[in-house]
VOGU-3710 file (C-alpha; in Angstrom, 3 decimals, decimal comma):
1> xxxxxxxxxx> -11,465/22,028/16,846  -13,530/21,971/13,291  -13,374/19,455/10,693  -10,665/20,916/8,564  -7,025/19,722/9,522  -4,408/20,320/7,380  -1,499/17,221/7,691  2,088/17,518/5,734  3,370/14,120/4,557  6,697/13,927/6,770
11> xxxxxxxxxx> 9,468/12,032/4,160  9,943/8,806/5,235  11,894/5,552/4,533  10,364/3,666/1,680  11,057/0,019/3,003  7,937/0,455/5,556  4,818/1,571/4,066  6,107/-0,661/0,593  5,951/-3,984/2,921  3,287/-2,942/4,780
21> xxxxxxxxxx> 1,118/-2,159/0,848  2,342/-5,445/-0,261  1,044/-7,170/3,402  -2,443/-5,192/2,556  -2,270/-6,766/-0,950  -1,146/-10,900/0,599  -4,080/-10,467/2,922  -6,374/-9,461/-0,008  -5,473/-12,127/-2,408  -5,610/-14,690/0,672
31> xxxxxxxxxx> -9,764/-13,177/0,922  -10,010/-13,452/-2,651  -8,944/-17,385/-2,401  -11,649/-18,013/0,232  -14,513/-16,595/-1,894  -13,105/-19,097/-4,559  -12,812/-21,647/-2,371  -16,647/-21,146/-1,064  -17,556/-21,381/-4,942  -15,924/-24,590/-4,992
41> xxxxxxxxxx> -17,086/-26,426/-2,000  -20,661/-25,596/-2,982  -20,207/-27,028/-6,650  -18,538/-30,424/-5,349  -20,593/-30,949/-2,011  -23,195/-33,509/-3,831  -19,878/-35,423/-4,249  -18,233/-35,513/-0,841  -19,799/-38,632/0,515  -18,838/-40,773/-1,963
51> xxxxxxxxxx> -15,209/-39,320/-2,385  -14,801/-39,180/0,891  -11,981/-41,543/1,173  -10,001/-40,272/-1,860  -10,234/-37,163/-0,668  -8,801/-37,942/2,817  -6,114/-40,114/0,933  -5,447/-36,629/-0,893  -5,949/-34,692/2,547  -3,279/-35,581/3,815
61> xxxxxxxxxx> -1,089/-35,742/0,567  -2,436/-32,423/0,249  -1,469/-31,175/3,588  2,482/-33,097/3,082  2,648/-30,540/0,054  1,612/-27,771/1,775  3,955/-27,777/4,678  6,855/-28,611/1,787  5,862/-25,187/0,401  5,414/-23,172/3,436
71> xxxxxxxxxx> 9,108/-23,909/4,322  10,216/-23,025/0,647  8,656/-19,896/0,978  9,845/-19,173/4,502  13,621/-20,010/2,541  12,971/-17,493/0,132  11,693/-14,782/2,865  15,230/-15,752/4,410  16,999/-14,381/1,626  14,556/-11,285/0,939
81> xxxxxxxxxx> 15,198/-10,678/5,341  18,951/-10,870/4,230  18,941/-8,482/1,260  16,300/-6,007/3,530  19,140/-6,262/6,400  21,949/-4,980/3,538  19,497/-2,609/2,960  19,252/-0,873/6,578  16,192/-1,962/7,117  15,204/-5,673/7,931
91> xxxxxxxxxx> 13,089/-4,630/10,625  10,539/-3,636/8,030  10,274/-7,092/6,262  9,807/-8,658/9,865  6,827/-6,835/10,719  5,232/-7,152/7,459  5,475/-10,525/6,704  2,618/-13,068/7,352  2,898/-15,398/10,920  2,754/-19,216/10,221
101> xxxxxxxxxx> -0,508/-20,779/12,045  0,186/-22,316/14,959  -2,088/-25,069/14,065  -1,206/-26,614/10,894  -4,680/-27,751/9,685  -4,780/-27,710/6,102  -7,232/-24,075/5,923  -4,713/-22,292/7,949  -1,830/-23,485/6,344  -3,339/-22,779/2,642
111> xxxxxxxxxx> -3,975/-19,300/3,898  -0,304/-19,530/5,237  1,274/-20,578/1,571  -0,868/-18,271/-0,249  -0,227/-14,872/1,911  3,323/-16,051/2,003  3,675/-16,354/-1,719  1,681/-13,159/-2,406  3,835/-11,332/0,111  7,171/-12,703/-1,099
121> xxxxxxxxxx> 6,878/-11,848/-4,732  5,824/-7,835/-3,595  8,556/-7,474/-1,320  11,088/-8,927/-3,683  9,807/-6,751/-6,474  10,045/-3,840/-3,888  13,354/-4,982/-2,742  15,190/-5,152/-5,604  13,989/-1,631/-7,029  15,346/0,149/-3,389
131> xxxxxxxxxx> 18,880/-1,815/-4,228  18,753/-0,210/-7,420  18,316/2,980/-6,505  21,465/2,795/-4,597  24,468/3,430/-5,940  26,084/0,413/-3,651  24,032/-1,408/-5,865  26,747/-3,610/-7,811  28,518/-4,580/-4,295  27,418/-7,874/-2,390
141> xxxxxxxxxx> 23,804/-7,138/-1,934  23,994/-6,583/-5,670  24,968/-10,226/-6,365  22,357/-11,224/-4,167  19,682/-9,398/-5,422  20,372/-11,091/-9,191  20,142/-14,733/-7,664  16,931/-13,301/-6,243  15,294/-11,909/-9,431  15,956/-15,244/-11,706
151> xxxxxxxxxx> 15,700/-12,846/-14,420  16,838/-14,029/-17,971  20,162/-13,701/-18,548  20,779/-11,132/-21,273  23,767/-11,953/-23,449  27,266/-11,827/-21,519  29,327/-10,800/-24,014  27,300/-7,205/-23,485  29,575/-4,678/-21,301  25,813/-3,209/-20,296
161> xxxxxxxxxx> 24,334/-6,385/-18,869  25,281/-5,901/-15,308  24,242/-2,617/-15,144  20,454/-3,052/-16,761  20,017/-6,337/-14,570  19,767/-3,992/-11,707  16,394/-2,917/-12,992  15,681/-5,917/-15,340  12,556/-6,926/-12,799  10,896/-3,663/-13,672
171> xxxxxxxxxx> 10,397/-4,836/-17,192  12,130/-2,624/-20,116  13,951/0,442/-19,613  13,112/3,288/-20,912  14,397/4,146/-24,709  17,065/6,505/-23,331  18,504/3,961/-21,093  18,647/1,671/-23,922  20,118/3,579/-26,587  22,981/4,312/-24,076
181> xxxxxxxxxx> 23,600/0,751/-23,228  23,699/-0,091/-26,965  26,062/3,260/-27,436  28,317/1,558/-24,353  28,402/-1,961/-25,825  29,900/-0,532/-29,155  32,534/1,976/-27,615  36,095/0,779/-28,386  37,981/3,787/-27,196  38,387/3,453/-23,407
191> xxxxxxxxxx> 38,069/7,230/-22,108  34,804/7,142/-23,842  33,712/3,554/-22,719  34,311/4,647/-18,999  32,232/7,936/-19,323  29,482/5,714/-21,113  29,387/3,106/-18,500  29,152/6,016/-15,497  26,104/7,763/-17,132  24,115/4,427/-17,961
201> xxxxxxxxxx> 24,829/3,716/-14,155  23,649/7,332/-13,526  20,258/6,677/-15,647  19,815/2,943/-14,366  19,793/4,966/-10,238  17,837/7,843/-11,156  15,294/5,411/-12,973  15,247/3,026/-10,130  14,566/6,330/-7,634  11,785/7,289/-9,857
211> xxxxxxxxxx> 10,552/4,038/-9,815  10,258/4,120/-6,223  9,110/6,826/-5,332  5,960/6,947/-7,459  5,810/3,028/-5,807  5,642/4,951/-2,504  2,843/7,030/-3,541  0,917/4,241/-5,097  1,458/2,067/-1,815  0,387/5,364/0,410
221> xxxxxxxxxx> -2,808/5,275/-1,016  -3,320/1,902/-0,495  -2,138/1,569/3,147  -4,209/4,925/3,664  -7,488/3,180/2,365  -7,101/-0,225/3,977  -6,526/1,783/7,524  -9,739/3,638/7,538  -11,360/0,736/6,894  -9,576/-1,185/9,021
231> xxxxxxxxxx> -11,123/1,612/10,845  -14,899/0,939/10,425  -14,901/3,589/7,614  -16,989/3,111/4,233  -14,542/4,190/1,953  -14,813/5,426/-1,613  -12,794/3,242/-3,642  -9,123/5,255/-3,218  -7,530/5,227/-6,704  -4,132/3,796/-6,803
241> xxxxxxxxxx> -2,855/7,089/-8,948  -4,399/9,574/-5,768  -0,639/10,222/-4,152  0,667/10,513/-7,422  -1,594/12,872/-9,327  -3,398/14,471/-6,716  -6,906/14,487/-6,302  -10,033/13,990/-3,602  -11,406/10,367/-1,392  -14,291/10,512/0,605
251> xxxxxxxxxx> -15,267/8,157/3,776  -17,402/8,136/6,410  -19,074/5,814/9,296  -22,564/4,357/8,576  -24,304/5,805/11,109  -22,983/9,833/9,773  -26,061/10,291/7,418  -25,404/13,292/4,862  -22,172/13,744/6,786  -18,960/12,573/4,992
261> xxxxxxxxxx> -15,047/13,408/5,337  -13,376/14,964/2,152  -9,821/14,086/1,884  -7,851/16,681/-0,839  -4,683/15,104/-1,797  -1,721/17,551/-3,416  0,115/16,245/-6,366  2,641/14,090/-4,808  1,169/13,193/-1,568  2,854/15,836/-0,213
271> xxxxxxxxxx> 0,199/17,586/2,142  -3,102/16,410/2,606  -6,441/18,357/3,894  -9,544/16,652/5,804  -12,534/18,496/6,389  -15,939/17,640/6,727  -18,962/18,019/4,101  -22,332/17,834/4,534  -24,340/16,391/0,799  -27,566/18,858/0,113
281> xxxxxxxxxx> -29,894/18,755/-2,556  -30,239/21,837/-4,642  -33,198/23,127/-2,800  -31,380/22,990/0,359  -30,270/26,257/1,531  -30,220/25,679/5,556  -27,984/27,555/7,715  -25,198/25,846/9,688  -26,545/23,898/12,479  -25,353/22,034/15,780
291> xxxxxxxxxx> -25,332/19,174/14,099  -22,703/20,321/11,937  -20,814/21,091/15,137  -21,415/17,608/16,706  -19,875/16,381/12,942  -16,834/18,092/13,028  -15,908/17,785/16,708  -16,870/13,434/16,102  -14,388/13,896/13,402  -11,612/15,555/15,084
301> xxxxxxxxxx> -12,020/12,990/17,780  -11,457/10,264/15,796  -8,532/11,393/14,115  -5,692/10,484/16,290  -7,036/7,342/15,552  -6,123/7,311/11,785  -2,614/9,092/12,964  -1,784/6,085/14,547  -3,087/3,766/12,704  -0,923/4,776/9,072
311> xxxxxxxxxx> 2,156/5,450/11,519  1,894/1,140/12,417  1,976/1,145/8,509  4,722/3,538/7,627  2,424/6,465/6,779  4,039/9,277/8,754  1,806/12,239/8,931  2,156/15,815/10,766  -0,305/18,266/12,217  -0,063/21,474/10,507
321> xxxxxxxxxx> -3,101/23,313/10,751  -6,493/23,082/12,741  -9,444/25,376/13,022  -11,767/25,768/16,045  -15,208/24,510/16,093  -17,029/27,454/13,848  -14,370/29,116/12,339  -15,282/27,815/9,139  -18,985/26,641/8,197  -19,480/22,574/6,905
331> xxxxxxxxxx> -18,404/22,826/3,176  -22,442/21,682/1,580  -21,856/19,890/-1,583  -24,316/18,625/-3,860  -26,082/15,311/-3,074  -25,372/14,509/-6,674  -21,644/15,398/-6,567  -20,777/12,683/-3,926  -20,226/9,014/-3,486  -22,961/7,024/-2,283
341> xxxxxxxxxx> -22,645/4,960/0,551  -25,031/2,580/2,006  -27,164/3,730/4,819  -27,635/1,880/8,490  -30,119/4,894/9,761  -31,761/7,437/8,143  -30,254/9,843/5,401  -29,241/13,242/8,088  -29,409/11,636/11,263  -26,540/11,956/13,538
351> xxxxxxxxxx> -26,743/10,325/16,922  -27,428/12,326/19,923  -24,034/12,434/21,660  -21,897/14,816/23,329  -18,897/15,858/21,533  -15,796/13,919/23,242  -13,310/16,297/24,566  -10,438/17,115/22,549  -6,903/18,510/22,796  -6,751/21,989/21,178
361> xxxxx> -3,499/22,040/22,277  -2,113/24,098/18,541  0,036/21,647/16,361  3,890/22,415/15,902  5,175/24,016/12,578
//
């Protein structure tokens, strides 16, 4: 089997590879605190001795408050659990959601409130947007999902305002929506009132579906970029946009040396296509090699790995093309054309190791 493999993004529910982008994005913000926190201690560590005492006075203060906000948050992911149960789907939130420490030392526990707070405001966001989409979305979860959002209340006398608080966490609507919920709010004549009010709730659901979907996309790429390296992939940095517009990512393993995988993305993250690439300089005009061989067949090895690895996270992809070893020569692409990545071994060196033996057996579909 060569390097390129040809994968069709299988549809799949939303609620799963959404929680499992916003736990990417709690973890990350948690990583970001630390470096902060490292700043910190080195600035104030002439000052420890003599503060000692106030700070373990404010230690344990410190930890009290802590522990008062951990259980407010795990409140909060109570109702979110709720409104994701409603949903069809509370399985999702459970396996996305950050584990309190067993240990309550005041590090842990910090790392704790923060990933819990981070996590908790994406998933509501996330949430709310799926309810909206529904059109169920005025019923019980619907009531719950306002006391969620806190969102300003928009004048009541407004016939509109239930309908555009559905998607009032998404920030404004768009101008059409708008100018239909003014258009409703000044219909006296009932026939016409009651056609008004079922296409604003027509718009509100088809803008909330939008909404999510391209939120889909946008969390694809993410959960796709934080699994390869997750991985031990160098990764070019994955644009948030790639599922949505299309486009091409690159990553490879330190040790690879000119050897990188290309990864083609279609408009809409609908099918993707990996294949190996090998970065020449101009000059370069050498034929294809066994090294190229030993590249592609490392590759193919390794990615059942990946499958797996985006399936944990929601990413559900599907085999539906592979070449033999051969069939195809390594794609060369200009040295200039490529990301750089740092280097561990020499630029072209590939370790001397057999190929691993691979199933050829051919995909379905």
């Amino acid at each position: 089997m060569s390097g390129p493999i040809t994968v069709l993004a299988c549809p799949a529910a939303a609620l799963p590879v959404l929680l499992a982008a916003s736990a990417i994005r709690a973890a990350r913000a948690v990583q970001q605190a630390h470096a902060q926190a490292a700043e910190l201690r080195e600035k104030h560590e002439q000052d420890r001795t003599a503060n000692r005492q106030r700070q373990s006075i404010a230690h344990s203060q410190g930890l009290a408050a802590l522990q008062a906000q951990a259980d407010a948050a795990e409140q909060r992911l109570a109702q979110l659990a709720e409104l994701s149960e409603r949903l069809g789907n509370g399985q999702a939130l459970k396996a996305a959601q950050p584990q309190r420490p067993s240990t309550e030392d005041f590090i842990s526990l910090a790392d704790y409130v923060r990933a819990m707070e981070a996590f908790t405001q994406e998933a509501q966001g996330v949430l709310l947007t799926a309810l909206a989409g529904q059109p169920s979305g005025d019923g019980e979860a619907g009531e719950l999902a306002l006391t969620l959002a806190r969102v300003e209340q928009v004048d009541a006398t407004r016939p509109s305002q239930r309908l555009l608080q559905r998607v009032a966490h998404m920030g404004p609507v768009p101008a059409h929506i708008q100018s239909l919920a003014d258009e409703l709010d000044g219909a006296t004549d009932a026939v016409r009132f009651d056609l008004l009010a079922s296409e604003l709730r027509r718009r509100v659901q088809l803008h909330a579906e939008d909404a999510l979907q391209e939120e889909v996309l946008r969390a694809q790429a993410l959960v796709v970029e934080q699994s390869l390296q997750d991985l031990g992939y160098q990764v070019e940095e994955i644009e948030a946009t790639l599922f949505v517009e299309g486009g091409v990512a690159h990553f490879r393993k330190n040790h690879w040396g000119d050897y990188m995988v290309r990864m083609r993305v279609e408009e809409g993250g609908g099918s993707l296509n990996f294949n190996v690439v090998r970065a020449v300089d101009a000059h370069d005009a050498a034929e294809p090699s066994v090294q190229d061989h030993l590249a592609e067949d490392r590759w193919c090895a390794e990615f059942p790995a990946l499958l797996k690895a985006l399936a944990a996270r929601g990413v559900h992809l599907e085999v539906t093309r592979r070449l033999e070893a051969g069939d195809l020569p390594v794609q060369r692409v200009a040295r200039d054309r490529l990301p750089r990545f740092a280097e561990s071994e020499a630029p072209g060196s590939i370790p001397a190791q057999q190929p691993m033996a691979l199933n050829t057996k051919p995909a379905r579909g």
